[in-house]
N, C-alpha and C positions, 0 to 999 in steps of 0.2 A: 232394768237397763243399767247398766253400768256407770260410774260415776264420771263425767269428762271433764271435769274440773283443771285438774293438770296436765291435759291434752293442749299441743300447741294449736292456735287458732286454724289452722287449717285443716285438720285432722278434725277441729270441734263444726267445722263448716261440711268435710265429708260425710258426719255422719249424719248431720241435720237434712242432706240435700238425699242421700240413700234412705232415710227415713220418709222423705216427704214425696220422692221416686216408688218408692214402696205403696202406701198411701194412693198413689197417685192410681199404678197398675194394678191396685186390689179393685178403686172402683168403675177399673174398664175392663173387671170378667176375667181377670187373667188369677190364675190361681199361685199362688207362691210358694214353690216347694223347697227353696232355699235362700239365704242371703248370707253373703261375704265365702261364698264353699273356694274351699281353696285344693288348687291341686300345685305342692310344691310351693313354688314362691310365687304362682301365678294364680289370681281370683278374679271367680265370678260376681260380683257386683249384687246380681239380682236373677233367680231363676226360677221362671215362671211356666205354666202351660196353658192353650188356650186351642180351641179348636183342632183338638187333638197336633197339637205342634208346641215343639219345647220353644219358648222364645228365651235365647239369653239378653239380659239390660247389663248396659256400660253407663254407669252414672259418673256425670261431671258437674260440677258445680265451681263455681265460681262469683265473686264480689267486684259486680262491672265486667265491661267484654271489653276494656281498652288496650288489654295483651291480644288475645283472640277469644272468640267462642267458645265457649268451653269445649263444645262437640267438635272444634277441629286442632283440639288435643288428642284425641283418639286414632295416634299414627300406627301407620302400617305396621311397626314391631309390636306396640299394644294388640291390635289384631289377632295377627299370630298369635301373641299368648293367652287372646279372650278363646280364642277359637282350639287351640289348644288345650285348655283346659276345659272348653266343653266336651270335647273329644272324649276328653277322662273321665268326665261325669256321666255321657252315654255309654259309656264302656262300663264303667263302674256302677251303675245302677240300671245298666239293660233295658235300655231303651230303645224303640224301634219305632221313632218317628223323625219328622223333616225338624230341621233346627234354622229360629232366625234368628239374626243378631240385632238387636234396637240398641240406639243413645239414647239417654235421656239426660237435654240438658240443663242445667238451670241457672240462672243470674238475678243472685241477691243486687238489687241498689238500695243505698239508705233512706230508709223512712217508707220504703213503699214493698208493696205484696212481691216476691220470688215469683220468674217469668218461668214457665217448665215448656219444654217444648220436646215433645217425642218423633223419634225420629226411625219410622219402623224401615224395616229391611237397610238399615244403615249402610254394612259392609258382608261381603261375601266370602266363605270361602275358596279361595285358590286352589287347584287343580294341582 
């Protein structure tokens, strides 16, 4: 793993909470075929398969939920380009199954355990 030392603190919080998101869907069966796949300026987060279904993760993390939730940072323009770039990924590695989109969200508070809360069939894609 790469060294995060001179990463600013939120960057050092994304990858701790992708890490622990990771973690999280390896010990519920889900198999992990990629993390951080980027098509262009837009990334998959987390890309997994599970009963024969691609499920793509949007991991948010966050320190307290006194702005909001983390999972309701996950605005309609992210969508599009979660969902856009899965596009790319079934295109580009030929795949020919159903695709879900999950959140997964979490909230460090100090002194105590990170809350994860999964949030499957999150958002859909638009016709």
């Amino acid at each position: 793993m790469k060294n995060t030392d001179d990463l600013p603190h939120h960057y050092k919080l994304g990858i701790e909470g992708e890490n622990l998101a990771a973690d999280f869907v390896a010990s519920q069966g889900y198999k992990i075929l990629h993390k951080n796949w980027r098509f262009g300026k837009k990334e998959i987060d987390i890309v997994t398969m599970k009963d024969n279904m691609l499920v793509v993760f949007e991991v948010k993390a966050r320190f307290g939920d006194y702005w909001e939730e983390p999972k309701d940072s996950v605005t309609l323009r992210k969508q599009r380009n979660i969902i856009e770039a899965a596009d790319a990924y079934v295109d580009k590695f030929d795949i020919d199954m159903e695709v879900q989109f999950d959140i997964i969200s979490i909230v460090y508070r100090h002194g105590k355990k990170p809350e994860l809360e999964h949030i499957p069939d999150a958002f859909y894609p638009t016709l």
